[in-house]
N, C-alpha and C positions, 0 to 999 in steps of 0.2 A: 732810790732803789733802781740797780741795775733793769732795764727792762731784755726779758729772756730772747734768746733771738729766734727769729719765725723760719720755720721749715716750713712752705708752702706744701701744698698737694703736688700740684702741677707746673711747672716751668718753660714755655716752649722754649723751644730751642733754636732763640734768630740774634742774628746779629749785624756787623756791619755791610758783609755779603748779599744780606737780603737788601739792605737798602741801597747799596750802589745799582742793583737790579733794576729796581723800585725808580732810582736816578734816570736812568734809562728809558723805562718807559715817560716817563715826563717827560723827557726831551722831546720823544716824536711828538709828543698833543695831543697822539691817538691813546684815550685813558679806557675806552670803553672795552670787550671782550674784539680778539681783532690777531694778529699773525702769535703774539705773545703767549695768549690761551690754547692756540693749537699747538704750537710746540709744547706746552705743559699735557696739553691730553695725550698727544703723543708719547711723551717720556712716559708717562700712565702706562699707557698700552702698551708699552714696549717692556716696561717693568714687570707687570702683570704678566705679558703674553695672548692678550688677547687683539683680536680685530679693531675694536672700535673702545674709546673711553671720550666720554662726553661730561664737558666740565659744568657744572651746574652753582648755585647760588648755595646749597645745602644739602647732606645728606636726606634730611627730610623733604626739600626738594626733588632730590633726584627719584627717590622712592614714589612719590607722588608722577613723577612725570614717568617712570615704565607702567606705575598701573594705571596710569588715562591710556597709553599707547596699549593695552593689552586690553583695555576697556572693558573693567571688571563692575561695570555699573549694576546695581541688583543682586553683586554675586556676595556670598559668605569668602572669604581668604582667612587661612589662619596665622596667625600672629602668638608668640608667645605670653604669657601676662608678665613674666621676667620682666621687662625693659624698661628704655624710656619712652615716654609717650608718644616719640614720634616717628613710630610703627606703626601702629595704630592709625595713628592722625594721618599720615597717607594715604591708610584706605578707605578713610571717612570723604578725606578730601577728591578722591578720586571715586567717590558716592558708592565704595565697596561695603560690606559687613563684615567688623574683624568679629573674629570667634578667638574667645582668647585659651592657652592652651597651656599645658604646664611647661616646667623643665625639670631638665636630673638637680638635683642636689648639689654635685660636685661638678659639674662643667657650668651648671649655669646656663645650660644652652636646652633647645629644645633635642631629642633625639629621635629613630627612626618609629619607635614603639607609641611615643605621643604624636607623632604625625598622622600616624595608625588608625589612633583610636580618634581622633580627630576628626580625622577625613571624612568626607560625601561627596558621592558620584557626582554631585550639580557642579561640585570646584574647580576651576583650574588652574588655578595658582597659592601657593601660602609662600610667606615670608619672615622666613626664622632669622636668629641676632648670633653672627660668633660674637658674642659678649665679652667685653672685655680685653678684645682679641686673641681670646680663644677657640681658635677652629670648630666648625662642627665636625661632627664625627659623620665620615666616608659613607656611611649604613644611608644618611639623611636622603641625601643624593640618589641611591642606588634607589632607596624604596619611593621618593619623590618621580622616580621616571615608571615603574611598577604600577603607579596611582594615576600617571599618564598626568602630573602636574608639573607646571613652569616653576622652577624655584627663581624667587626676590631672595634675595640676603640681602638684612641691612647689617654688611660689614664696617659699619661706619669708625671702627675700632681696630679693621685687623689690615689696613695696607701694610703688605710684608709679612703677613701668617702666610703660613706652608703645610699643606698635608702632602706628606712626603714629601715630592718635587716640585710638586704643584701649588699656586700660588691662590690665595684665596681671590676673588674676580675672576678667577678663568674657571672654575670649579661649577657654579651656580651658574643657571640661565643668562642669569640677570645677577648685578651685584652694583651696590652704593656705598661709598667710602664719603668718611664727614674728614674735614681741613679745621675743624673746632679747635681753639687754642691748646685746648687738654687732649688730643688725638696724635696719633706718631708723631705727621705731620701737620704743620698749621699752614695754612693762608689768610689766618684772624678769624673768617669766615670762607667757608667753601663747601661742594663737595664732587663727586667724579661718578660717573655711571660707567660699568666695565659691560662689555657682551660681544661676543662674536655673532651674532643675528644681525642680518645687515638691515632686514629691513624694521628691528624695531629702533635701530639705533638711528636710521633714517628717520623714524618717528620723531622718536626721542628729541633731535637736533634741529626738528623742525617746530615740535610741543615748546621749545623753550626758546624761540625765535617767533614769538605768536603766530604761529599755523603757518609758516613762511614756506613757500616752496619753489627754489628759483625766484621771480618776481613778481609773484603771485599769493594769495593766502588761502589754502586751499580747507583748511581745517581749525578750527577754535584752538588758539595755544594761550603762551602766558611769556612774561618776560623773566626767565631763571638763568640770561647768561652772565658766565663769569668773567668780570674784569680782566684787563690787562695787567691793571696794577696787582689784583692779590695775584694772579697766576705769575708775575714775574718771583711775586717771594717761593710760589709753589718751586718753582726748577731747580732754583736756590737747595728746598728741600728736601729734593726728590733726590740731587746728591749726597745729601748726607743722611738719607734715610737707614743704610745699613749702618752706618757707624750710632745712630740714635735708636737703633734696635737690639742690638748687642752689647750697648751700656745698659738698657734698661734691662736685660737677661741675665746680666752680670750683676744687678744690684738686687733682680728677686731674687737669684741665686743667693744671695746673701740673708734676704730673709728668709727662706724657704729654710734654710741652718739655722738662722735663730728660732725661730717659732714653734721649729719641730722639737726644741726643747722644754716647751711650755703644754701643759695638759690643758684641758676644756680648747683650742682655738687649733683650725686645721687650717694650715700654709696654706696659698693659693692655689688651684688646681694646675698639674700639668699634664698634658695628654700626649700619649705613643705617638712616636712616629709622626711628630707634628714640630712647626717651628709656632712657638707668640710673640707677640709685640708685647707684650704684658703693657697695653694702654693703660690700664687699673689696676694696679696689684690688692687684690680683693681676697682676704681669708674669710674664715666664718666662726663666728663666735659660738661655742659649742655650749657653754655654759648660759641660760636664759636670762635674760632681762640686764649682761654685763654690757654687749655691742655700746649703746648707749653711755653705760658708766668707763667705758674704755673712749670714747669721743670725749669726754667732759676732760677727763683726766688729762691727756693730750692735747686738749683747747688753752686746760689751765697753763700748757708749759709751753705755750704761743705755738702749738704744731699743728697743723689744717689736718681734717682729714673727712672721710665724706660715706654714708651707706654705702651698698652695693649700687641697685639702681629700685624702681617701682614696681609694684606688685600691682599692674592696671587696675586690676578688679578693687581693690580698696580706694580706687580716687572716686571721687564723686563723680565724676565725666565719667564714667568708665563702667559704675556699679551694675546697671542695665544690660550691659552686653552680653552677649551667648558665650556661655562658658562651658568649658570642658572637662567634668569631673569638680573639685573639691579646691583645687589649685593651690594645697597645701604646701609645695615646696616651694612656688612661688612667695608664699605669705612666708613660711619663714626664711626664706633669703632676705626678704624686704625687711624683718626685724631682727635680723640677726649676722648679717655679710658687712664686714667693714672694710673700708679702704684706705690704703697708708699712701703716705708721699710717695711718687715714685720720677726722677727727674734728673738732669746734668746736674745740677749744683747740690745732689744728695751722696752727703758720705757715709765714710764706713760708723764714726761717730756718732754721727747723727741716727744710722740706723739700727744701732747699739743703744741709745740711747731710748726711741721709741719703742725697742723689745723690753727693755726695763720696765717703764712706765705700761705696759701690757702687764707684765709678767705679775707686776706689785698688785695691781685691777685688780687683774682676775685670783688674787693667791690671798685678798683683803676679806 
C-alpha cells in the first residue's frame, strides 16, 4: 500500500544560505553572542524602525526580561487567556499576577473594550498577543496610554505585520518577537525585544548579560544571550523575510476562496487597513464538536494540522488565577479554531485537496 504523502503544518524556510552563514561563524571560533548578533538586532531595528532590538534566547525570554526591567513584582498585569502559555509564564516568572482576560471571536486578539473592563488603577502594564500574526486593533494602543499603561506585546507571531505603515514592534511600548521554527522567521530557537526607550533597553541588555554594566555587575540578571551561530541564520532570514510573507498571503488567499464556499467554518480573520504574516492560518469551526472530527480526518490522509492556541484558564496551572468575566470566547476558540498547513512547499493541490477533505467532515 502506497503510503499517502505528508503535508507538514509548518516548514521553515532555510537552506543552503543559512549555512554557508552558519560556515562563517565557525571559522572565527567566536560561537558565543559577539559582533554577529548585533548586526542581526540591528537589521531588527532597522526593519521594525525602532531605536533598540535586543536579541534574546526566546520570545518567552524576552517577555520575561522587559517585565523584571519594569519590575512588576506584586503587581496584577493583564494577559489574554487566548494564548500560549508563555504570556503568562513571564509574568509568573518575573513574580507579576497575570489576570487572565478574554478576546474577540474573530481576531483572536484582546481589544480596546476587554482592556477596559480589565483594568485597575494599581497596574501599570498588560500584555496582549497579535495572535497568529494578526495585528491588534489601533483602539488597544490609544486606550492603553488613556489607562496611563505600558503596553508588552508578545508579538512573537507578527514580525512583518503592519497597521497601516507602521510595523508591529514600533507600535507597543515594548514588543517580543519568537525565531520558533513555526514563526515568519526561524533561528531554530530565538527571540528579539523591539523599544525605542533607551533606558529600558539599557536594562534589558544588561538583564541578559547577568546584571552586567561596563565591568561591573551592578544588578541580579540571567544569561538570555543569543548566539552568533543562530543569529547568523537570523540575517540569512531577515532577507528573505518579505518574500516568505507574501507567499504565505498568497497561499491564505487561496484558502480564504476555498472555505468561503463551505457553510459551518469561517476563513481566517482579516483585518482593515492592516498587513499579516499569517504565522497560522487559523479558521473556526462553526459547527460543534466537528474541529476535532476535521483534525482526525486529515491525520488519516497523513496532513498535520494543529488547534488554534490555549484557553489558560482550563489548564490546570492556570485554573486558580484572577479572571475576568466568563472567558467564553476564549473556551470556544480553544475547542473549536483549527489550523491548516501553511508553508513554501504548500501547493495549490495540496490546498484543494484539504478543502475537500473539510468540506466532506463537515457535510457527513
Amino acid at each position: 500500500m502506497t503510503e499517502k504523502k505528508l503535508i507538514p503544518l509548518a516548514v521553515p524556510d532555510v537552506g543552503e544560505d543559512e549555512i554557508n552563514e552558519i560556515r562563517k561563524v565557525m571559522a572565527t571560533g567566536f560561537l558565543t553572542e559577539g559582533s554577529t548578533t548585533k548586526e542581526f538586532e540591528d537589521m531588527v531595528a532597522n526593519y521594525v524602525g525602532v531605536k533598540h532590538a535586543i536579541a534574546v534566547t526566546s520570545c518567552t525570554t524576552g517577555l520575561h526580561t522587559v517585565l523584571e526591567c519594569l519590575n512588576i513584582k506584586g503587581q496584577e498585569v493583564i494577559v489574554p487567556d487566548y494564548t500560549y502559555p508563555a504570556t503568562a509564564e513571564a509574568v509568573v516568572l518575573a513574580g507579576g499576577i497575570p489576570v487572565l482576560a478574554d478576546v474577540d471571536l474573530d481576531s483572536m486578539n484582546m481589544t480596546a473594550d476587554i482592556l477596559e473592563e480589565a483594568y485597575d488603577e494599581k497596574m501599570s502594564v498588560f500584555s496582549p498577543v497579535s495572535w497568529a500574526g494578526v495585528p491588534l486593533e489601533k483602539e488597544i494602543y490609544q486606550k492603553a496610554k488613556k489607562l496611563d499603561l505600558k503596553c508588552l506585546e508578545d508579538s512573537a507571531c507578527s514580525l512583518g505585520a503592519k497597521i497601516g505603515e507602521d510595523y508591529v514592534g514600533k507600535i507597543a511600548d515594548y514588543s517580543c518577537f519568537s525565531f520558533h521554527p513555526r514563526k515568519v522567521i526561524t533561528t531554530g530557537e530565538g527571540g528579539m525585544i523591539t523599544t525605542d526607550n533607551d533606558e529600558i533597553a539599557e536594562k534589558c541588555y544588561s538583564f541578559k548579560h547577568f546584571g552586567a554594566k561596563g565591568t561591573s555587575f551592578e544588578t541580579i540578571g540571567t544569561n538570555y544571550k543569543l548566539s552568533n551561530v543562530l543569529s547568523a541564520i537570523g540575517l540569512v532570514q531577515m532577507k528573505k523575510i518579505e518574500k516568505i510573507i507574501e507567499d504565505r498571503i498568497q497561499k491564505a488567499k487561496i484558502y480564504q476562496e476555498l472555505l468561503s464556499k463551505i457553510g459551518n467554518i469561517k476563513p481566517a480573520y482579516v483585518g482593515k487597513n492592516t498587513r499579516q504574516t499569517f504565522q497560522s492560518y487559523t479558521c473556526y469551526v462553526q459547527k460543534d464538536g466537528y474541529r476535532d472530527k476535521i483534525r482526525k480526518a486529515l491525520a488519516d490522509e497523513n496532513i498535520q494540522s494543529q488547534i488554534g492556541t490555549y484557553a489558560l484558564h482550563l489548564e490546570p496551572a492556570y485554573k486558580n488565577m484572577k479572571k475576568v468575566g466568563n472567558l467564553e470566547n476564549s473556551a470556544k476558540l480553544f475547542n473549536n479554531a483549527l489550523t491548516l498547513p501553511l508553508h513554501k512547499n504548500l501547493t495549490r493541490e495540496d490546498q484543494e485537496n484539504i478543502f475537500r477533505i473539510i468540506n466532506k467532515t463537515l457535510n457527513d
